[in-house]
DODOZA-154563 format. One record per atom (N, C-alpha, C, O): x negated, y negated, z negated; residue in one letter. Coordinates in steps of 0.1 Angstrom, whole numbers, plus 5000, padded with zeros to 4 digits. Each point is the difference from the previous one (the first is absolute). Example, Ala and Ser with C-alpha at 12.3 -4.5 7.8 and 13.67 -1.06 7.14 Angstrom:
486850574922A;500949885000A;499149885000A;499050004993A;501449895014S;499149895000S;500849894992S;499549894999S;
END
This chain:
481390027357X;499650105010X;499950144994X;499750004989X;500650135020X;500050134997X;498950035009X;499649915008X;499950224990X;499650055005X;500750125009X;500750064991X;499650015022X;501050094998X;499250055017X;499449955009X;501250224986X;499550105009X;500850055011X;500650104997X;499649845014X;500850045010X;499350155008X;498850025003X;502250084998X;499650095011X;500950055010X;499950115005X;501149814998X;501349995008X;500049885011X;499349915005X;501950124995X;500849905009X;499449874996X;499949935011X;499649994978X;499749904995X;498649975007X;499849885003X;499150255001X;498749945006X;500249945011X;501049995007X;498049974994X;499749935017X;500450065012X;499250085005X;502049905001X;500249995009X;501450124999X;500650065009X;499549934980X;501450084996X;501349944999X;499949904992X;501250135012X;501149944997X;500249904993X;500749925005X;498950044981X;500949944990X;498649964994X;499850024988X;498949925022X;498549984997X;500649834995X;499749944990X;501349995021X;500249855003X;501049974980X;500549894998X;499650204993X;500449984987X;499449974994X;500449964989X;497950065015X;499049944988X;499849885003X;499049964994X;501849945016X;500049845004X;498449994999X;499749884998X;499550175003X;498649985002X;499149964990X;499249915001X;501150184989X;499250064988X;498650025004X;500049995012X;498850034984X;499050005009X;499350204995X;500050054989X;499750005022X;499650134998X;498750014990X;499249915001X;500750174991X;499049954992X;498650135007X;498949985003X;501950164997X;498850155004X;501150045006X;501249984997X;498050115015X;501050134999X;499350114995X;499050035006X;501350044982X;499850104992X;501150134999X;500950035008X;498950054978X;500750104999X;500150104988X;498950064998X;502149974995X;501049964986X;498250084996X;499050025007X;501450014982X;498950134993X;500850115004X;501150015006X;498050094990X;500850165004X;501150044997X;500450105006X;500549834983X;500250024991X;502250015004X;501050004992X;498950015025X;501150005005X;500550095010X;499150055007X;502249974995X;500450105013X;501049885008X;500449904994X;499850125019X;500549905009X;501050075009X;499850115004X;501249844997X;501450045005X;500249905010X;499749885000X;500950195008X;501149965009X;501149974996X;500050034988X;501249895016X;501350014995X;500649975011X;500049895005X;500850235001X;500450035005X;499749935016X;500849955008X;497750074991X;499349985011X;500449845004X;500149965012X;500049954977X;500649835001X;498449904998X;499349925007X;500750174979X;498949924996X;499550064989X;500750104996X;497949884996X;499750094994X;499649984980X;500049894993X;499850225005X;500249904983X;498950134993X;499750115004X;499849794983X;498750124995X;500550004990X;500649904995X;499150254998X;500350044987X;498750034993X;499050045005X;501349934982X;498750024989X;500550194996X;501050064999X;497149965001X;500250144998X;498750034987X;499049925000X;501050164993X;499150084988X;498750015013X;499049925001X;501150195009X;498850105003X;500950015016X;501250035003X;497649925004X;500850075017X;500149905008X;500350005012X;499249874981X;500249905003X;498849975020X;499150075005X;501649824998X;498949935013X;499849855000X;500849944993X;498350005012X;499749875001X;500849945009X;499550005011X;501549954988X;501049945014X;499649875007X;499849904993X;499950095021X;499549885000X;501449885002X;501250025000X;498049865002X;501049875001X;499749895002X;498949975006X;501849944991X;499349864995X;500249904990X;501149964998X;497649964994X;501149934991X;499549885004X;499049965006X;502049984988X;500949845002X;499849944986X;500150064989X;499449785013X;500249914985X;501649935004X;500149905007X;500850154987X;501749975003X;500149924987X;499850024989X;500949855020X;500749894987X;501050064997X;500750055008X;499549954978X;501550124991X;501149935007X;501050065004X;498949784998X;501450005010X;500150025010X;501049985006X;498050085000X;500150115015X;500750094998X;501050025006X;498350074982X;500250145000X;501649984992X;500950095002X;499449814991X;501250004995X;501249995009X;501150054999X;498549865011X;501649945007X;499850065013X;501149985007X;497650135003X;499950045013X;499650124999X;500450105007X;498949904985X;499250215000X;501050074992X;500750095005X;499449904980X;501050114999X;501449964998X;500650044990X;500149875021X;501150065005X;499950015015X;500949955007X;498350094996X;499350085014X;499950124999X;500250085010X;499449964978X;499850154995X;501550094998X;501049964995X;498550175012X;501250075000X;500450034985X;499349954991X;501550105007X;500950034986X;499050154992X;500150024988X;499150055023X;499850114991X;498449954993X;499450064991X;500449875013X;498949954997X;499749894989X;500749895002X;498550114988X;499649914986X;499049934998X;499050075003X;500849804993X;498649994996X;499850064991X;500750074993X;497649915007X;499450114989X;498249945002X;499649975011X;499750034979X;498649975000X;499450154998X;500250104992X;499049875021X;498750155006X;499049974996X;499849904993X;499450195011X;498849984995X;499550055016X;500450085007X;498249804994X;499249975015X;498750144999X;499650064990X;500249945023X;498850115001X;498449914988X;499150064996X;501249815003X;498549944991X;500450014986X;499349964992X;502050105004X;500450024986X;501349874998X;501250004997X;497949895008X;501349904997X;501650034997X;500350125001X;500849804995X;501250015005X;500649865007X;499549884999X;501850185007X;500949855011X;501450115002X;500250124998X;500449795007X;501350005001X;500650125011X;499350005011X;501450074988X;500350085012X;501550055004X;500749994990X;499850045018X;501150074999X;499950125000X;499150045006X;501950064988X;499950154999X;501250084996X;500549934991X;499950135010X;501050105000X;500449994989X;499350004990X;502049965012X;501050044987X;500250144992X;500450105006X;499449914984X;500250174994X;500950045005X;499750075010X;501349944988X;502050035007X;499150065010X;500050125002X;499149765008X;500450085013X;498750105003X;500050085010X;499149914982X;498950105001X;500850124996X;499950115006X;500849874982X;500650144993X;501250085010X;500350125000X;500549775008X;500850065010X;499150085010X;500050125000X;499349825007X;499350075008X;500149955016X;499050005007X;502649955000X;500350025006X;499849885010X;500249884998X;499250195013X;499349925014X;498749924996X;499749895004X;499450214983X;498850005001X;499650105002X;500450114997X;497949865013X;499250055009X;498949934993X;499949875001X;499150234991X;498950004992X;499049965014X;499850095007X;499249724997X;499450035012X;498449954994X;499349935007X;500250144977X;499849974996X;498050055009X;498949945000X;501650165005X;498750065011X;500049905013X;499050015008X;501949924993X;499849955010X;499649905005X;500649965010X;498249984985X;499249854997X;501049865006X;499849915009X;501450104980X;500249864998X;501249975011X;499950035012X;501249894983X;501449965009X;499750015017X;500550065009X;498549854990X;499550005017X;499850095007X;500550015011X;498650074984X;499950125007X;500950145001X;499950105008X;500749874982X;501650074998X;500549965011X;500150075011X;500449814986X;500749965016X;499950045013X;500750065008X;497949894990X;499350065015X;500050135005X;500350015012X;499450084982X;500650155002X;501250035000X;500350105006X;500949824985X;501250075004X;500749945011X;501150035001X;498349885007X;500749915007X;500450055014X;499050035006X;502150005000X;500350075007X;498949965013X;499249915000X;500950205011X;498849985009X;501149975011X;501150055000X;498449835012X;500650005012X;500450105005X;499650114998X;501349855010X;500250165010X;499249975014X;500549915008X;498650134995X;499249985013X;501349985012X;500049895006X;500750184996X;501049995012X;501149885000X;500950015008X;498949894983X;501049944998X;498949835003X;500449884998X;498750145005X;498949875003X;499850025016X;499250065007X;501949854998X;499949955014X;499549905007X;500150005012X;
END
């Protein structure tokens, strides 16, 4: 069993949640400071480790059997994206996904939403609004 920090598509009730074959939720918590949080290309989102500047991202973690995470989660995981061991807001560490260097260092169709408390709420604000005139 791993330990591992979902703050994507992988939580509850997100796309690609039915990959942790029902791992059991252990907290929902959030990294230490010690991160900035991206967009990618408004798909899904990935955290980078930072010196100073950092925020607490929230999420959730999961006790994942490694043949979960081996044969359903990360090849579920997009390509720009790595494992990598974080470190939790109680000091602890567990398993996480996070930005590939290449693509932090490219830059391109990241959107820093690291002000923006967390994938969900990202979403939720960028999510297009009905058009009132079009509800009959």
């Amino acid at each position: 069993m791993a330990r591992l920090f979902l703050n994507g598509g992988g939580m509850r009730g997100g796309p690609v949640h039915h990959q942790l074959r029902g791992a059991p939720l252990l907290a929902e918590t959030r990294t230490a400071p010690r991160y900035r949080f991206y967009a990618v290309r408004e798909e899904f989102p990935g955290l980078w480790p930072v010196e100073g500047g950092g925020v607490a991202v929230p999420g959730e973690l999961y006790d994942v059997p490694l043949e979960v995470l081996r044969e359903h989660l990360l090849p579920a995981e997009p390509p720009e994206l790595e494992l990598s061991v974080i470190e939790l807001q109680d000091g602890s560490s567990c398993l996480a996904f996070v930005l590939r260097a290449e693509v932090h260092r490219r830059g391109q169709g990241l959107v820093d939403i690291s002000d923006r408390g967390g994938w969900r709420t990202h979403q939720a604000a960028t999510a297009p609004t009905p058009d009132p005139g079009s509800q009959r």
